[in-house]
TORTI-276748 format. One line per field, with one value per residue (C-alpha): residue in three letters; residue number from 0; x, y, z. Coordinates in steps of 0.001 Angstrom, whole numbers, plus 500000, padded with zeros to 6 digits. Layout:
REM TORTI-276748
resn: [ala;...];
resi: [NUM;...];
c1: [X;...];
c2: [Y;...];
c3: [Z;...];
***
This chain:
REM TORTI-276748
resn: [unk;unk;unk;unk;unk;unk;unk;unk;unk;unk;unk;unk;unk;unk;unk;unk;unk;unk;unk;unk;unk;unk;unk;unk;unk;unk;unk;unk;unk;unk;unk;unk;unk;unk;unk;unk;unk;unk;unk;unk;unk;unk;unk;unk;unk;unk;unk;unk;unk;unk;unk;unk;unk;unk;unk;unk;unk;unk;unk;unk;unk;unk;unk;unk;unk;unk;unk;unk;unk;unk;unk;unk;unk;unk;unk;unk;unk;unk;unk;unk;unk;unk;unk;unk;unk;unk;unk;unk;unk;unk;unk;unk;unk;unk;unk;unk;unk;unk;unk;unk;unk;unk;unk;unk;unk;unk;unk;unk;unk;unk;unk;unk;unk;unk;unk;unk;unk;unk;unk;unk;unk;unk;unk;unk;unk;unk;unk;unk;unk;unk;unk;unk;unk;unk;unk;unk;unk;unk;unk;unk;unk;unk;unk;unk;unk;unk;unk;unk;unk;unk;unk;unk;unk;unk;unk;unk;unk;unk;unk;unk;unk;unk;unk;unk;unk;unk;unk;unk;unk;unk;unk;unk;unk;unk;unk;unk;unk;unk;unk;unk;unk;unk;unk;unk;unk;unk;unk;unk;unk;unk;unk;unk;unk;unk;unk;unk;unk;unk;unk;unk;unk;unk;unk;unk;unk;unk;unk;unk;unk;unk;unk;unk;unk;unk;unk;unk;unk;unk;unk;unk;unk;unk;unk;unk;unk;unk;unk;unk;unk;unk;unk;unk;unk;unk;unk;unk;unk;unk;unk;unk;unk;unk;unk;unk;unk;unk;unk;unk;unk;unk;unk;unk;unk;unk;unk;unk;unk;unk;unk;unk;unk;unk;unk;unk;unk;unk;unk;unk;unk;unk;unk;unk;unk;unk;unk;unk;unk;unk;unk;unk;unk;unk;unk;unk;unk;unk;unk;unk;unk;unk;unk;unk;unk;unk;unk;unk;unk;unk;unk;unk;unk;unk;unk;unk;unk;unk;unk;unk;unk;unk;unk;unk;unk;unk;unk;unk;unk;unk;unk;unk;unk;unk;unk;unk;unk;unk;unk;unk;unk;unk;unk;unk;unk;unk;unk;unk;unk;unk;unk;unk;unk;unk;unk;unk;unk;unk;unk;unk;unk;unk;unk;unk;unk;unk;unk;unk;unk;unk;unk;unk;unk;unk;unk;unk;unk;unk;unk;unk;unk;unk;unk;unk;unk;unk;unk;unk;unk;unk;unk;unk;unk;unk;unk;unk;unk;unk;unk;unk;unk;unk;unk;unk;unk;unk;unk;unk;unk;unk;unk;unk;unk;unk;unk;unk;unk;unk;unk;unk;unk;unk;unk;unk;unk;unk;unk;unk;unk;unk;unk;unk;unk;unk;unk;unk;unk;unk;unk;unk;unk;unk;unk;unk;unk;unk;unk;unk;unk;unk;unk;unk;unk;unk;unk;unk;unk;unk;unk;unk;unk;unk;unk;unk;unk;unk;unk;unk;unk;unk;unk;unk;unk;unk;unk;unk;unk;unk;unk;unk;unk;unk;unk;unk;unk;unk;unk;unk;unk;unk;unk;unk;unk;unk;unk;unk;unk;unk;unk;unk;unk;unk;unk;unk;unk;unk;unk;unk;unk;unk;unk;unk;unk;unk;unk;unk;unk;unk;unk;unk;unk;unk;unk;unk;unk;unk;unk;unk;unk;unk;unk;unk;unk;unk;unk;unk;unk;unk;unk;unk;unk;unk;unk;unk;unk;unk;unk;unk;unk];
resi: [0;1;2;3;4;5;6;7;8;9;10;11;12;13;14;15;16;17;18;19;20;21;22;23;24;25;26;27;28;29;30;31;32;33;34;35;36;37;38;39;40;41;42;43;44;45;46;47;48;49;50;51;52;53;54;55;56;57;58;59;60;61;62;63;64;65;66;67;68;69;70;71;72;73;74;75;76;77;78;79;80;81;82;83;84;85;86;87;88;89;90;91;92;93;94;95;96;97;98;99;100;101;102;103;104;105;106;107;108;109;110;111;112;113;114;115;116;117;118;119;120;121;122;123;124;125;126;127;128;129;130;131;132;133;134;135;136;137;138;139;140;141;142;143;144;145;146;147;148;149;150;151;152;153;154;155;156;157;158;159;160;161;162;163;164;165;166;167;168;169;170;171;172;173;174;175;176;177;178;179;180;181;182;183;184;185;186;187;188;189;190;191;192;193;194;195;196;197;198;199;200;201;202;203;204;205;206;207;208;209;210;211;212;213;214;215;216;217;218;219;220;221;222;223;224;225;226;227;228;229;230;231;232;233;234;235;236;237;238;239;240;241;242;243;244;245;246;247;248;249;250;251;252;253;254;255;256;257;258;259;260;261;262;263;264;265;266;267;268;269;270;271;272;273;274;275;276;277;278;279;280;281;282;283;284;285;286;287;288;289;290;291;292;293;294;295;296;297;298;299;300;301;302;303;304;305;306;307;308;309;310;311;312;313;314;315;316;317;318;319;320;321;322;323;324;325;326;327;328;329;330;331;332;333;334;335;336;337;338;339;340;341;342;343;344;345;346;347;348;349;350;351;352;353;354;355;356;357;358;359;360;361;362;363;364;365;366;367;368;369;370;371;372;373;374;375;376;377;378;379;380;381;382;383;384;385;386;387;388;389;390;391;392;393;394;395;396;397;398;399;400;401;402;403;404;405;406;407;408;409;410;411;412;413;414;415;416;417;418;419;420;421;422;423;424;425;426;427;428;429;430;431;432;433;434;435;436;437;438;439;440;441;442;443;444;445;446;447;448;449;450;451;452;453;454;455;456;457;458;459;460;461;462;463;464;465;466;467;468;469;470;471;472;473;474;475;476;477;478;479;480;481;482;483;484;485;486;487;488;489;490;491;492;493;494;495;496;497;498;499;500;501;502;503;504;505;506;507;508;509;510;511;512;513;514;515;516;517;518;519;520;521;522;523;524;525;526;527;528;529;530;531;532;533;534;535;536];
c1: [624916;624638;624068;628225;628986;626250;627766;631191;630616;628664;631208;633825;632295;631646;635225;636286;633910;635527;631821;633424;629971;628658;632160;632646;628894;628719;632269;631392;628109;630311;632576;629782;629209;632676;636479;636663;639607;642993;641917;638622;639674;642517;639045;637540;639919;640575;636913;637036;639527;638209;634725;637224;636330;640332;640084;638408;640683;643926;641933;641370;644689;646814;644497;645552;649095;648911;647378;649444;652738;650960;650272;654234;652874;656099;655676;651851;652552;655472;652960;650379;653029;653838;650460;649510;653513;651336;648578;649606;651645;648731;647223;649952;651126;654957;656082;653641;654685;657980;657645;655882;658379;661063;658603;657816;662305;662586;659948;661192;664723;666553;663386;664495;663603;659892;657765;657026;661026;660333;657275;659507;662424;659864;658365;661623;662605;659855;659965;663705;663162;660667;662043;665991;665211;668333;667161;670258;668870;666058;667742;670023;666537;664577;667729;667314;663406;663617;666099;663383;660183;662138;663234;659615;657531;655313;654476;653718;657589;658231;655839;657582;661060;660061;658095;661264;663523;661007;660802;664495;665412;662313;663730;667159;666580;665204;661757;661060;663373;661412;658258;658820;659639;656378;653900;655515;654968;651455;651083;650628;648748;646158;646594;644843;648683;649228;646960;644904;645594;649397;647929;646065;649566;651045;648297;648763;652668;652694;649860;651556;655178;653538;651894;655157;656668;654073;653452;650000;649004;650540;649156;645532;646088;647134;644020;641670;643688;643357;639520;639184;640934;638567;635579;635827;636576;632918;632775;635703;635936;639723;640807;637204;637606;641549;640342;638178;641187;643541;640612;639822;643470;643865;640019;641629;644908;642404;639863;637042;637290;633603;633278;636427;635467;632133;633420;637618;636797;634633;636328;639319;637711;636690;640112;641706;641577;642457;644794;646425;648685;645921;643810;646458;647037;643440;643028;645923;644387;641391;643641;645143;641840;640341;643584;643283;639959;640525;638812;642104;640837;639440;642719;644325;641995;642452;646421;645747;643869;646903;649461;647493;647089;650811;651291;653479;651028;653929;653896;650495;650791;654121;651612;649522;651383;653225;649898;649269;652889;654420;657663;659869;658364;656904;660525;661320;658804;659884;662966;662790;660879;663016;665871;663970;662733;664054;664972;661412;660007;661992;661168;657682;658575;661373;659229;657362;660524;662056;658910;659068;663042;662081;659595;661726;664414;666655;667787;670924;668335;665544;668651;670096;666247;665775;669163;668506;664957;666268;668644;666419;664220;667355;667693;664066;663174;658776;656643;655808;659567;660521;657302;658300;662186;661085;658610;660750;663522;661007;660007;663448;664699;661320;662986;665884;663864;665152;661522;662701;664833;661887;659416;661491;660907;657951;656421;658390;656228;652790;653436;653646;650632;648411;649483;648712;645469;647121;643664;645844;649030;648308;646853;649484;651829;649568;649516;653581;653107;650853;653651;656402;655101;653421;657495;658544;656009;653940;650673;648440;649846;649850;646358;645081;647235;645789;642460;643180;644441;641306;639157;640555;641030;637208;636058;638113;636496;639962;638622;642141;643635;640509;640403;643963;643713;640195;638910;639439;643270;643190;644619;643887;647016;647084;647641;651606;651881;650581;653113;655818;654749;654307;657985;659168;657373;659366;662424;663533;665519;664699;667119;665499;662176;663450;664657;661548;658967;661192;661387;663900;665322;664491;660568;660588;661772;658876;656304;657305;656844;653238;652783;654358;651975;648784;648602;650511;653863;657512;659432;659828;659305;656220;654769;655265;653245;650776;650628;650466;647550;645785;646464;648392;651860];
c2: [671612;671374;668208;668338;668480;665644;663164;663854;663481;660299;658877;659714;657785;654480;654680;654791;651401;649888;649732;650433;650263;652879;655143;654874;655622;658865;659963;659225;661078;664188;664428;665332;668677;669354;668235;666292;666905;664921;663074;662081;661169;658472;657345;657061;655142;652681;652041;651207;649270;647119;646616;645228;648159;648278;650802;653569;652631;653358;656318;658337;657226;658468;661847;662188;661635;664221;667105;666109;666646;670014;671079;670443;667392;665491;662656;662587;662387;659181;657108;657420;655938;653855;652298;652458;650127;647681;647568;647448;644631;642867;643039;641861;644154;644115;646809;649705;648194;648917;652267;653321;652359;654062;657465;657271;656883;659931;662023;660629;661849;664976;664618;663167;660475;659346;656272;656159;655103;652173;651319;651627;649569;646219;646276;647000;643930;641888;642381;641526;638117;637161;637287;637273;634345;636079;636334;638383;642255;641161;640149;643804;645660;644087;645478;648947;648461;647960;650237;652787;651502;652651;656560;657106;654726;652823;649037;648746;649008;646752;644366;644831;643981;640915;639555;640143;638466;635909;635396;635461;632830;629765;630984;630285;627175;627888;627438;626887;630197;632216;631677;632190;636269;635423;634718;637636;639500;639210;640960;644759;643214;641401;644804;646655;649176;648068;649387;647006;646767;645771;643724;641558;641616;639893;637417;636140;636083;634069;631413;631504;630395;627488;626222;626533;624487;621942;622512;622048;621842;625447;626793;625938;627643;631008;630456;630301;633547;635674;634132;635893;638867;639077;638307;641778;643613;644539;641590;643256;642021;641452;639241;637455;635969;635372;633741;631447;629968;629187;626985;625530;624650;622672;621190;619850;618455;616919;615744;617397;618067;618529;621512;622935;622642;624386;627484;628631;628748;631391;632988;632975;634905;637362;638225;637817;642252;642203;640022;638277;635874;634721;634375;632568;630117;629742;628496;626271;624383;624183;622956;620509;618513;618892;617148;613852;613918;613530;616643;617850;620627;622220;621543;623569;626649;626653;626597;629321;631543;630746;632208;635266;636183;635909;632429;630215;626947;624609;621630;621296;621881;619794;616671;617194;617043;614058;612469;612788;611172;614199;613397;615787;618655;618336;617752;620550;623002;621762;622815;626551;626816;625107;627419;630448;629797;630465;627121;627410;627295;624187;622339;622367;621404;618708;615568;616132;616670;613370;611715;613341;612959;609035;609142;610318;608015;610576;608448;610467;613717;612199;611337;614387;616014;613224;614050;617929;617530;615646;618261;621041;618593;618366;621968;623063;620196;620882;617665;618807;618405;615386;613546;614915;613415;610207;609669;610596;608125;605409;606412;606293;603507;601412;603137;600759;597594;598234;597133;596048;599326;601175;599997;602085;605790;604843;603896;607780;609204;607745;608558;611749;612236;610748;613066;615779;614079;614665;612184;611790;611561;608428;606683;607388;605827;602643;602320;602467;599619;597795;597452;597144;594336;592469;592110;590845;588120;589389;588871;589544;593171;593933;593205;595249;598240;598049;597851;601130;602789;602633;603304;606550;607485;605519;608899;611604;610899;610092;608301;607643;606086;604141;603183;601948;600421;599037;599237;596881;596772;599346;598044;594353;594011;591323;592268;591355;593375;596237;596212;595787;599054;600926;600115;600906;603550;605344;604836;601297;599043;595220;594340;596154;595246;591785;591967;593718;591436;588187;587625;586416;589650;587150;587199;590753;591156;588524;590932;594321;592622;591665;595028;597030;594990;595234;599034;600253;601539;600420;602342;602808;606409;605810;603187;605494;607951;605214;604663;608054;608650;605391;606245;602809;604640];
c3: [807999;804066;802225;801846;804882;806073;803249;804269;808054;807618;804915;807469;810130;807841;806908;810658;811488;807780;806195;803385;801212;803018;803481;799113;798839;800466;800036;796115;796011;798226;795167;792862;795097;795196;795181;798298;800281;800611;803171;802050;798139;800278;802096;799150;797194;800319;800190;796453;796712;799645;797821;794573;792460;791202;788621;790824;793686;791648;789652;793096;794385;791751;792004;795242;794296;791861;794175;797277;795162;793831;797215;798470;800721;799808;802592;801611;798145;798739;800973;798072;795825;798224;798562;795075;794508;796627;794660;791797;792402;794696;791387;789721;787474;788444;785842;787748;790863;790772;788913;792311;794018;792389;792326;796145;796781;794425;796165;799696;798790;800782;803748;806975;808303;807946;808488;804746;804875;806293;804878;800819;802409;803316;800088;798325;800115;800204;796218;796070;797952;796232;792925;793360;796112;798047;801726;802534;801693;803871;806869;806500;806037;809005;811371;809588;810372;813876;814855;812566;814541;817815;816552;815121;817376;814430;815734;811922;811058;814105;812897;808952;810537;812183;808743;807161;809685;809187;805762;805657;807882;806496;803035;804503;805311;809230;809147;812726;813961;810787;812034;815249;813894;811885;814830;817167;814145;813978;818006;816125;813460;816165;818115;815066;814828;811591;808663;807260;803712;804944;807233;804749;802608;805612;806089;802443;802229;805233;803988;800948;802686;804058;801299;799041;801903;801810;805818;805506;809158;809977;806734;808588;811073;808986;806816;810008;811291;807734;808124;811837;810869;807574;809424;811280;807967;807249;804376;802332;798586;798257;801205;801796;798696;799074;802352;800521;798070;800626;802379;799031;798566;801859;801345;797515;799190;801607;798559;798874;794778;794323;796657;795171;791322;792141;793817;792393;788714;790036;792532;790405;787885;790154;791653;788482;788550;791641;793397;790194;792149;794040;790776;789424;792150;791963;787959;789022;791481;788991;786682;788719;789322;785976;785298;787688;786930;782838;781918;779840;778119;781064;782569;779972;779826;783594;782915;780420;782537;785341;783368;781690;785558;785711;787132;785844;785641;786498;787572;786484;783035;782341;784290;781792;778230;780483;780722;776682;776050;775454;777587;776170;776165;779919;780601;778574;780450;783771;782965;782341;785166;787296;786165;786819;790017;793717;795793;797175;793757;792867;795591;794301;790914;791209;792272;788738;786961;788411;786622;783730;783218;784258;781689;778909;779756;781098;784191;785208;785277;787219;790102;789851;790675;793209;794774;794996;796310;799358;799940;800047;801994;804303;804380;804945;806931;805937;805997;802059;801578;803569;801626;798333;798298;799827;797037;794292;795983;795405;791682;791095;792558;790560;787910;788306;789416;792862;794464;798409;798664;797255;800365;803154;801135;800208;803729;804912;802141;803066;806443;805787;803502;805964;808532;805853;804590;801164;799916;796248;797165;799604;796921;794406;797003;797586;794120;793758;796856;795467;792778;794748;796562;793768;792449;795745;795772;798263;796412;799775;800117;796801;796286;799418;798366;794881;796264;798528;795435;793601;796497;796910;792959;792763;795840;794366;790696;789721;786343;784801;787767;787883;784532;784096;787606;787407;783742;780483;779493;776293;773104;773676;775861;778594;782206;781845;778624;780452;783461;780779;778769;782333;783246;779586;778934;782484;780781;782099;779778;779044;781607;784374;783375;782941;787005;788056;786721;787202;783858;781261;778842;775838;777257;777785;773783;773154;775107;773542;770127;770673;772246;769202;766815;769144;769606;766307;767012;765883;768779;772381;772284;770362;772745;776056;774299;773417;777252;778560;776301;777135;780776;781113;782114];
***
């Protein structure tokens, strides 16, 4: 046997036990002898690819494009491009993605029917749904799938057609019936029928349902399943380290912040090549915590880095020029997001936008927000959802000095966050109790859901919260002049800040004088971004 033939039969045999180290080694070092064949040059761009070397993986794969369409290897030639549509958009570069995809239908077209078929409809679909938001092409496709995965016997197309029934019922507002398709789905997947690079596709789009649905507990248990399933992948780069950001998400909802910060900036930067979407949603979450912890510059390169991955960084960075007084144009961001997203997507966003629109005095917006977040929470039914509208309820309804009817959404929200061990969210909510209750008189309450607050904010390094909850009042204001600039500066009148503190209008005038002097301003506007900026809003 010549040393060819020994690297080839040994890089063979890694690639068959997925030591993919080994496998690109040796199938590498074989190409320096001589061409390696078809087979072999796939092997040795899976490899690369697996290890996160991105440019050698797409190199060798479009190589073998080239020579299987040379050779007359038509349904060779469309799975490359078929693959290569995947990666390129795993990477996040939608523009070669779909120029794949249109290459592998041309070179598919006038062959009869072939797995690759079925394999171009899912991610023709899964591409549609995800950024038309229509879940009806992927409903029609999943039938076409099944009744494929029966005339050529692929589990893998069985298992596509039930991620896209899936898919397209939770997007259609049946979550529970959509991931029942989901789990059955998985069966081929845990069977080892469906190739793994699809497999790991499947893993993610799932994971990242349920965390756009805010269904944090089932989004666990999809994290601990990609973790399994990536634990027996020989250490690969790309979903080890995909793994590891969907745990750090649910360990940030759940406050471990310090764990977090050390590790996604990172991690982040390392998939940023290769899994862009991922990447992204990793800078946000970095951003998100600089944020609440008052590091705002970091919070803005993080945002940065987000969107050069090809994330849009909203909410995040809308909270942010909200939390420097700049009302308008968070509202302003929020907006163009909001009106390019899917429902999913504004779900996410609308709770923010209800604060912002309250914050720039836009009180008909911030119902109209409120009012379609608890219809999509109607619709989708996800604890995420249900918390979301009944906390936005509340902000508006404080909004309006309407503290008793405030306690019942507010109470639904907690209860939900604690269930969720959202660590930030249930102190944002004690905090909106604390106030709720200290305008009803109930002076006990208030006090012990104050004190809750800024334990929380105090453990999470939260310094804002903690300063405007526990540190001297900026600006020489009293205690009374800050509530008053709070309520003003979200938008509420003199009248409704006159009802929620028990005051008379005529005091309220008196108060917003001595606060216009104290801290410089000679206008409302000016003085809510006074407050943002002081953190006293």
């Amino acid at each position: 046997m010549t040393e060819l033939d020994q690297l080839l039969a040994s890089g063979r045999e890694a690639f068959a036990r997925r030591d993919w180290s080994a496998a690109e080694r040796d199938l590498r070092e074989a190409s320096g002898h001589a061409p390696l064949p078809a087979g072999d040059l796939g092997a040795l761009a899976d490899s690369a690819w697996w290890l996160g070397d991105i440019a050698a993986a797409l190199a060798n794969a479009e190589e073998l494009y080239r020579r299987l369409t040379e050779s007359g290897d038509r349904a060779g030639a469309a799975m490359t491009a078929i693959e290569l549509s995947l990666r390129w958009g795993t990477r996040g570069d939608l523009a070669l993605a779909s120029g794949w995809l249109s290459r592998a239908r041309r070179t598919l077209s006038g062959l009869e029917a072939l797995p690759a078929y079925g394999y171009l409809q899912y991610l023709e679909a899964t591409m549609t749904m995800d950024f038309e938001g229509d879940p009806g092409p992927a409903a029609g496709a999943a039938e076409t799938l099944e009744a494929m995965a029966r005339t050529c016997s692929d589990p893998a197309l069985a298992c596509f057609s039930r991620v896209l029934s899936g898919l397209a019922l939770a997007r259609a507002g049946d979550v529970e019936a959509g991931f029942r398709c989901l789990d059955e789905a998985m069966l081929p997947v845990l069977a080892g029928e469906v190739p793994a690079e699809w497999s790991g596709d499947i893993y993610c789009t799932v994971t990242h349902l349920c965390h756009a649905l805010g269904d944090y507990a089932r989004m666990r248990s999809w994290t601990d399943a990609l973790q399994r399933w990536t634990a027996g992948m020989s250490g690969t780069f790309v979903y080890a380290h995909v793994t590891r950001v969907h745990e750090l998400q649910l360990l940030s909802i759940e406050g471990s912040w310090a764990e977090v910060l050390r590790e996604i900036g990172p991690l982040s930067e390392v998939l940023a090549g290769a899994h862009g979407w991922m990447a992204g949603a990793g800078f946000c979450e970095l951003g998100d915590i600089l944020r609440l912890r008052g590091d705002w510059a970091g919070a803005r390169a993080a945002y940065a880095s987000a969107r050069e991955a090809g994330v849009d960084p909203q909410p995040g960075e809308a909270l942010l020029l909200l939390a420097s007084g700049r009302n308008t144009e968070a509202l302003e961001r929020l907006g163009r997001s909001l009106g390019e997203g899917t429902a999913l997507d504004r779900a996410r966003l609308l709770l923010p936008a209800t604060e912002a629109a309250l914050a720039a005095g836009q009180r008909a917006l911030a119902e109209a927000y409120c009012a379609e977040l608890e219809q999509s929470a109607a619709r989708f039914a996800s604890p995420g959802f249900l918390a979301r509208a009944a906390h936005a309820r509340a902000i508006v309804l404080l909004a309006a000095g309407r503290h008793a009817a405030a306690l019942d959404p507010l109470e639904a929200a907690i209860r939900i966050y604690r269930l969720q061990h959202a660590r930030y969210s249930i102190a944002a909510v004690h905090e909106l109790l604390a106030a709720c209750r200290q305008a009803l008189g109930q002076q006990g309450a208030a006090a012990a859901d104050r004190a809750t607050a800024l334990a929380i904010y105090r453990g999470l390094g939260a310094q804002p919260d903690v300063r405007r909850l526990d540190g001297p009042l900026p600006g020489g204001l009293t205690a009374r002049e800050t509530e008053v600039l709070a309520l003003v500066s979200r938008g509420a009148s003199n009248r409704e800040v006159a009802a929620a503190l028990v005051l008379s209008e005529k005091t309220v005038g008196r108060h917003l004088a001595n606060i216009f002097a104290k801290i410089g301003v000679t206008s409302r506007t000016a003085a809510a971004g006074w407050a943002r900026e002081h953190h006293v809003a």
